[in-house]
N, C-alpha and C positions, 0 to 999 in steps of 0.2 A: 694129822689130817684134820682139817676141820671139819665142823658141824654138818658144812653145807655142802662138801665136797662128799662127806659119806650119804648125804641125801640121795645127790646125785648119781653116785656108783649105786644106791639100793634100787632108784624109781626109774633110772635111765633104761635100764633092760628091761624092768616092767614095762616102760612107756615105749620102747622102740618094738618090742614084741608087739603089743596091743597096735600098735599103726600097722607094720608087715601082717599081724592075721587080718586088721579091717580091709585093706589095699590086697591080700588073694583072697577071702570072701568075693568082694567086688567082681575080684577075677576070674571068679570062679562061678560067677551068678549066672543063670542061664542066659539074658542079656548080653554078659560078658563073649558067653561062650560062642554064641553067633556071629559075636562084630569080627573086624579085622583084628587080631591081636595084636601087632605095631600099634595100633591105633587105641586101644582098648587101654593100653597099659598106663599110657598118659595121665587119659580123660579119668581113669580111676582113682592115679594115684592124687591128680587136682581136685577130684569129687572127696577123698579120704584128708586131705589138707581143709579141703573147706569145709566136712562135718567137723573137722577138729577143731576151726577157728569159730562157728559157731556152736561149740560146748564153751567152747571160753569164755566168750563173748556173753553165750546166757548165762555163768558163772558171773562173770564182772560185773552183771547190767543187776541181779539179785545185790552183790554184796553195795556197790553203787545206791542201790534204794534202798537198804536199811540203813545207809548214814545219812542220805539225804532225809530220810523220814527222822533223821535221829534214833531210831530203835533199831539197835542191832543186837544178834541172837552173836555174840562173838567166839562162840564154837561153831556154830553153824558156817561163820565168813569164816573161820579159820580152815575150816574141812574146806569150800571151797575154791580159797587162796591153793591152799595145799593140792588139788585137783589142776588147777591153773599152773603151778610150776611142774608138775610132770608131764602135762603136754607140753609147757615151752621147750623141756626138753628133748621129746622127738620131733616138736613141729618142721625146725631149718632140713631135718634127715628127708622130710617127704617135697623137698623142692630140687629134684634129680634133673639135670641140663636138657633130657626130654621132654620136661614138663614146661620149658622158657616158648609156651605159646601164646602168648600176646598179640593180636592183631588187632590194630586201633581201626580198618576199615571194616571188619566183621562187626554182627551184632549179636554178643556173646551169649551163651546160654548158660541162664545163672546157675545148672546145677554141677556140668561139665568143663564149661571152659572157664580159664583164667583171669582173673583182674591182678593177677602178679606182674608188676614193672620188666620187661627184660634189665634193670639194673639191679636186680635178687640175683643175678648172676652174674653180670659183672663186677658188683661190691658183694660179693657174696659172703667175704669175710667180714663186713661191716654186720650181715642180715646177722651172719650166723651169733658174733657180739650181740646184737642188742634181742636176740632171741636168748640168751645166757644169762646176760642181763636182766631179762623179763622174769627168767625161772630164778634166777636169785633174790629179786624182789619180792615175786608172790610165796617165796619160801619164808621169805624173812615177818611178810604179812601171816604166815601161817603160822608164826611163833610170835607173835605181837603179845606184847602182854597187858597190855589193855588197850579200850577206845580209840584214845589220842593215838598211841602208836601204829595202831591197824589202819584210823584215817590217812595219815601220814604216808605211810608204807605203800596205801592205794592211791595216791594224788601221784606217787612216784612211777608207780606202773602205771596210771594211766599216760602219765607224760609219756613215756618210753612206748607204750601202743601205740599213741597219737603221733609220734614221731616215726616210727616204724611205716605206719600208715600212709602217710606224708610221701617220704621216701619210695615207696617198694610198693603201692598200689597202684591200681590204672583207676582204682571205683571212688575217686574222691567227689 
């Protein structure tokens, strides 16, 4: 078994537990509990996908500006690469075929509705790759063993975010 694969089996169920308690918290929030629940389940589990996708994101945008700066803490980027690949790998779990609400005539509310492409579910085996993909990179960025290789490792994730992005957003 490789390295990366027993990563995966160790953080996977830490990470898919921590998304199921965020997403019934949510569901369970007095808010929650008033709405329509059909309707509640959605809009939470898209509000729980988008806290995840910004930790990530403020994750990326930190290790991003200590190479830009040149000064990087590279235990510090390494703990947060390492943060970065166990949400990739519950992120593709919280995009469930209830949640394909995309309406390009609405004007979405940035904290509930979706900027997901209805083709996250049609190429959904695409998303789910280069969501794999993403958690294998920032694993591999969180065993860098120095500078060059943790810069390296990040220009590659970011390609794959910005492709990802590209792909499977409505918010470009």
């Amino acid at each position: 078994m490789t390295p990366f694969r027993r990563h995966l089996q160790s953080h996977l169920a830490a990470a898919i537990v921590c998304a199921v308690l965020a997403v019934a918290s949510l569901a369970t929030s007095p808010a929650a509990i008033a709405q329509d629940q059909g309707a509640a389940t959605a809009k939470d589990v898209i509000f729980a996908r988008k806290t995840l996708m910004d930790f990530m994101c403020d994750k990326m945008a930190d290790i991003e500006r200590m190479i830009a700066m040149g000064h990087i803490d590279l235990e510090g980027a390494r703990g947060n690469a390492d943060a970065i690949s166990v949400m990739f790998m519950a992120f593709p779990h919280l995009f469930p075929p209830g949640s394909n609400q995309w309406n390009p005539a609405a004007v979405p509310d940035p904290e509930t509705d979706t900027y997901a492409s209805p083709e996250v579910w049609t190429g959904f085996s695409n998303f789910y790759r280069l969501a794999a993909e993403s958690a294998r990179t920032a694993h591999d960025m969180s065993r860098a063993a120095n500078f060059d290789e943790f810069k390296s490792r990040t220009r590659e994730l970011r390609i794959i975010c910005d492709t990802c992005h590209a792909l499977y957003s409505e918010n470009q």
